[in-house]
N, C-alpha and C positions, 0 to 999 in steps of 0.2 A: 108728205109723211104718210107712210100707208096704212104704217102699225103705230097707234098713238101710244105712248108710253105716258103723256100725262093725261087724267082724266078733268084736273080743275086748276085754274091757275088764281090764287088764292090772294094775291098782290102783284104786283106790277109798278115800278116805278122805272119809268123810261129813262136811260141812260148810267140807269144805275144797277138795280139788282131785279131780280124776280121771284117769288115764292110759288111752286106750286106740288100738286100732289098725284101722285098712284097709287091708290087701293090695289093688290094682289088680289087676283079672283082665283078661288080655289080652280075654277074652269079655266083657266089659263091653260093654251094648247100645248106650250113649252114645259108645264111641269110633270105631263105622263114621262119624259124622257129625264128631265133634269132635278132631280133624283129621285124615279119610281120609290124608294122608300123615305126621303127627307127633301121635300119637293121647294126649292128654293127659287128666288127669282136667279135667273143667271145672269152673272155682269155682264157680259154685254148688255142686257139689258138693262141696268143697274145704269150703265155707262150712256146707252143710247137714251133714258129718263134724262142725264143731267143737258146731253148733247140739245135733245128737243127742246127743254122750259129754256135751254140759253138760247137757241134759233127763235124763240119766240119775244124772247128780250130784246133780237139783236133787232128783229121787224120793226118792233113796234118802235125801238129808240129813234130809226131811222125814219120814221113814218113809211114805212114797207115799199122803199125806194129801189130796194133790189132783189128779184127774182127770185135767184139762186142762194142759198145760203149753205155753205160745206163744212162737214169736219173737217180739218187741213192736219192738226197734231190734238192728240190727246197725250197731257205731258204727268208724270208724277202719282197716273193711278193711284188708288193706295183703297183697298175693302179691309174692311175690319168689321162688318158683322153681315148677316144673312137678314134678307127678305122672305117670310116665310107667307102662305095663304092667308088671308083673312088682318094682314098688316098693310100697313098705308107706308110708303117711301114719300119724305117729304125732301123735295128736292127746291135749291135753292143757290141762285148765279149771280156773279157781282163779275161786272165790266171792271177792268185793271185798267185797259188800254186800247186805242182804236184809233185804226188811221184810214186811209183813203179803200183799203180793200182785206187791210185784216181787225179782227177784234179776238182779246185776250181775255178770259173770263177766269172766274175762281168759282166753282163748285163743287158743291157738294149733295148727298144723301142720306138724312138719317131716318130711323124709326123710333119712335118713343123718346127723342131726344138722343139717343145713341147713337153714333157716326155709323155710318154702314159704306158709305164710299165715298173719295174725295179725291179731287187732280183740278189740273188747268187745262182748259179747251182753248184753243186758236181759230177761230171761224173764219171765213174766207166768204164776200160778198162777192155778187157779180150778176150782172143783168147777160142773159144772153146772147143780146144783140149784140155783145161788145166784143163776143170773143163767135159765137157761128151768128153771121149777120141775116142767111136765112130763116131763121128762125125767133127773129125779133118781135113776130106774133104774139108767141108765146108768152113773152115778159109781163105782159097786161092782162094776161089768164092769168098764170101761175100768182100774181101777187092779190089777183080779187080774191081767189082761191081761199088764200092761205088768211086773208082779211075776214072772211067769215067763220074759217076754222077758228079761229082768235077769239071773235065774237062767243062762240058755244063754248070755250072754255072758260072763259069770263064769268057765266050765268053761275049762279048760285049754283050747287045741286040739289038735285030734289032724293026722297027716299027712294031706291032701285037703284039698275045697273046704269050705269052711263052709256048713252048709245055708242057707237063707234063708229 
């Protein structure tokens, strides 16, 4: 994940659901463009918040058994309010269903208790190796990786910006 869209993951209960959060930084590089005069978070990235706290559910449910973890469908969008600077999207994923290579999630986004966006994501697991065998290396990188990314989201935060 290059661009974190969470800053804190605030609960975690493995196989079940996840709670975590985005602070809107007025310095956010997407808002000179998205809208120079009413500068909002834009869904996608709305959508990519809910996508990442649920890839981090799906790791940790699994004990981060698989590599890869993929959008496959995002079903049922639905925004009903705006992210504006200086607000926190608290985003939050509950597992419906999961089987040998997909998982079903329900989440959502609000602010201040306010719905701001909601749908069903369908994630798609897969270790590398299984599908380019060259590159079966990689499977034991990519998941230490993503095990210590986990970890920094975990930690309390402290006053300031969260590194990235």
């Amino acid at each position: 994940m290059q661009f974190s869209q969470i800053d804190q993951v605030l609960e975690l209960e493995p196989g079940v659901r996840i709670r975590a959060v985005k602070s809107l930084s007025p310095g956010e590089h997407y808002l000179k463009d998205h809208f120079p005069r009413f500068p909002v978070m834009p869904g996608v990235i709305m959508l990519e918040a809910l996508f990442q706290a649920s890839v981090w559910l799906v790791r940790q449910s699994e004990g981060f058994a698989h590599a890869a973890v993929l959008l496959k469908e995002a079903r049922n969008i639905k925004y009903s309010d705006f992210v504006a600077p200086g607000q926190t999207l608290e985003v939050t994923a509950e597992i419906l269903k999961q089987d040998e290579t997909l998982t079903t999630l329900k989440a959502q986004g609000s602010v201040n208790g306010n719905i701001a966006v909601t749908g069903r994501l369908v994630l798609e697991r897969f270790n590398l190796a299984d599908r380019y065998p060259l590159r079966k290396d990689a499977d034991a990188y990519m998941r230490n990786e993503v095990r210590e990314k986990l970890v920094g989201l975990l930690r309390p935060r402290t006053n300031g910006p969260t590194p990235r």
